[in-house]
C-alpha positions, 0 to 999 in steps of 0.5 A, a space after each residue: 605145186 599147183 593149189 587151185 583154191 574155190 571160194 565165191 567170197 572174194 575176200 576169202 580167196 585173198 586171205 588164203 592166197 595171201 597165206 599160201 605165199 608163205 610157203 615157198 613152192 606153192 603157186 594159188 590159182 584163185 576160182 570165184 566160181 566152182 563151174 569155172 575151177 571144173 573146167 580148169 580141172 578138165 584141161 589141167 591137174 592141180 597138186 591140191 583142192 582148197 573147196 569152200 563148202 558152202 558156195 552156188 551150185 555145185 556146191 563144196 560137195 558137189 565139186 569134189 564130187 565131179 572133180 573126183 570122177 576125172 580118173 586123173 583126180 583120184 588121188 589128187 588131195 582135197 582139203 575142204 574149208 566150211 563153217 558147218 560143224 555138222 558132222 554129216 556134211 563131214 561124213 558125205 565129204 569125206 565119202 566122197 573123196 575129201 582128204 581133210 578139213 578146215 573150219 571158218 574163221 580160218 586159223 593161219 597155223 592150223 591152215 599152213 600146216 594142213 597144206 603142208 601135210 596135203 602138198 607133202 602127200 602130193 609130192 610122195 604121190 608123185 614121187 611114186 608115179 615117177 618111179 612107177 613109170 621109171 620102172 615100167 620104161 626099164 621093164 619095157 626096155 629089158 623085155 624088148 632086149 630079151 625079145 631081140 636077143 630071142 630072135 636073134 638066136 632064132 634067126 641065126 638057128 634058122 641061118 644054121 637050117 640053111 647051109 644045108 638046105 638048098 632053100 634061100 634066105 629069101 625064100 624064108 623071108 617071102 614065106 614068112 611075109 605071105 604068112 602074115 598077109 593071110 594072118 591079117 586078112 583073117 583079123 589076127 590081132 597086130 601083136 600075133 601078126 608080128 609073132 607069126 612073121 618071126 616064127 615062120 622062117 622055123 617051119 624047116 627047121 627040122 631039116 637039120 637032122 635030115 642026111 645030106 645025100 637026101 636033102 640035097 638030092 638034085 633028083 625026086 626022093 624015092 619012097 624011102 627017102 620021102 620017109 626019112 625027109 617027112 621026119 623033118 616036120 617031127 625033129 623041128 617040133 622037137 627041137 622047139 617044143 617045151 619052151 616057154 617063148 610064146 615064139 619058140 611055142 608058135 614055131 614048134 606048132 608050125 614045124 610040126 603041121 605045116 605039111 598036114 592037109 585040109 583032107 587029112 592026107 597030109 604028114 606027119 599025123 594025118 590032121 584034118 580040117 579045122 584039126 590042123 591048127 590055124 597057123 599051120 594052115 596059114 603057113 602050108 598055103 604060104 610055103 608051098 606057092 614060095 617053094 612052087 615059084 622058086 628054083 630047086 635042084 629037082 625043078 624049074 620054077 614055075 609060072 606064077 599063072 600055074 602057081 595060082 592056078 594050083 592053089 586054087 585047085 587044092 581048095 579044100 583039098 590040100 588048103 584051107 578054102 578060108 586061108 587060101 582065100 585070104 591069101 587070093 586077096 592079098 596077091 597084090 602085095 604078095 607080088 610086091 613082096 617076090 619083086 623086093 625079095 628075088 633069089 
């Protein structure tokens, strides 16, 4: 245990260090100076302060005082030694964060067992803290289980969607890192992002409840068929509303409004603008160029000019005109992301 003891009376610091090798876990760093002793304290964390009061500027109280403005000092013990016995000093030290006191000449039994009680405090602190960041790793661990384990499940619900989708894991994939790309460029926070990057792959979730002869149709749906395939927005919000899992709350928004557009034209509830909420915006601009740049049975994929192009003309209209221009700056690594992600 580290005592740093402050005293500008050399024959004093002596005396203490002298009775301080009496105990067996005590190491003394001796201050003739307080400014020194302040700036050792600046780079290190004593386990206890043994201060002289009466000393040259800072004084006893004027060092506990800076002392205790070092967050990390706070609950560090401070034992003052003095050799006034006017109460007031007493009760300015101890307003200012003094634990203890001792009074010159010094008594060596009162003086060891003072310390002893200072270090025993000290070493229960630590104990403590020891404790308390042992708790927050494992409570850091069990959480970063639970969230793996969530997106585990996810991800294989998600898997699940695609055996009878005729879209590609990849597809899911690019979508959901263009998701993230506009995100960014919007100012989304790092830990958003990431929600948003794992909750896009369940924006077709719903899919599952669609009848095979219309999701996997190799021609256009008829008008009635359309009606039953837009059920899907509506079935993938019920399958992951009403959770508690920020992600699983996330996903339903997204499977619910993916398809609305900026004009209000869009399905399932004809959502408008700045009504839409942002992460369905986001993720309608990002799966729809994936859907026109692959591969489906009713079509060819396009050219990425046509693509771009396309976009760009349904600003405002179909897109947010602030989500497509932030995926419009950001088409470099969106191309790096179709070269690594291929069907």
């Amino acid at each position: 245990m580290k005592v740093i003891v402050i005293d500008d009376t050399r024959i004093n610091l002596t005396l203490i260090q002298h009775l301080l090798k009496r105990l067996d876990d005590a190491e003394s760093l001796l201050f003739e100076q307080s400014t020194e002793a302040l700036q050792w304290c600046s780079d290190n964390d004593p386990d206890l302060v043994i201060v002289d009061y009466m000393m040259p500027a800072p004084n006893g109280l004027q060092f506990i005082e800076q002392f205790r403005a070092d967050p990390r000092h706070q609950d560090i013990p401070v034992l003052m030694v003095t050799a006034n016995n006017d109460k007031d000093v007493r009760y300015q030290a101890l307003d200012l964060g003094a634990n203890d006191f001792l009074t010159k000449p010094i008594d060596n039994k009162e003086f060891l067992a003072r310390v002893r009680n200072m270090l025993l405090l000290r070493r229960s602190q630590k104990a403590l803290n020891d404790r308390a960041t042992w708790l927050a790793e494992e409570v850091h661990k069990a959480t970063l289980e639970i969230k793996r384990s969530e997106r585990e499940t996810i991800l294989k619900l998600t898997r699940a969607a695609e055996f009878r989708d005729p879209e590609t894991g990849a597809h899911i994939q690019r979508m959901a890192l263009y998701s993230q790309l506009i995100a960014a460029q919007l100012g989304w926070d790092q830990a958003q992002q990431e929600l948003l990057l794992a909750a896009a792959p369940m924006h077709d979730v719903g899919k599952v409840g669609i009848p095979d002869h219309i999701l996997l149709k190799p021609g256009r749906l008829d008008e009635a068929e359309m009606v039953i395939m837009r059920k899907h927005a509506i079935y993938g919000h019920d399958i992951l509303a009403d959770s508690r899992s920020p992600l699983l709350q996330m996903g339903a928004v997204i499977a619910l409004t993916h398809h609305e557009k900026f004009d209000g034209t869009g399905y399932p509830q004809q959502l408008k603008g700045n009504g839409i909420p942002q992460v369905g915006r986001i993720v309608a601009i990002a799966d729809v160029f994936d859907a026109l740049m692959s591969e489906r049975p009713y079509k060819k994929p396009w050219p990425y000019e046509q693509a771009i192009e396309f976009l760009q003309s349904q600003r405002g209209l179909h897109f947010d005109p602030d989500c497509l221009d932030a995926f419009m700056t950001k088409l470099d690594e969106v191309n790096a992301i179709r070269s690594q992600l291929k069907d």
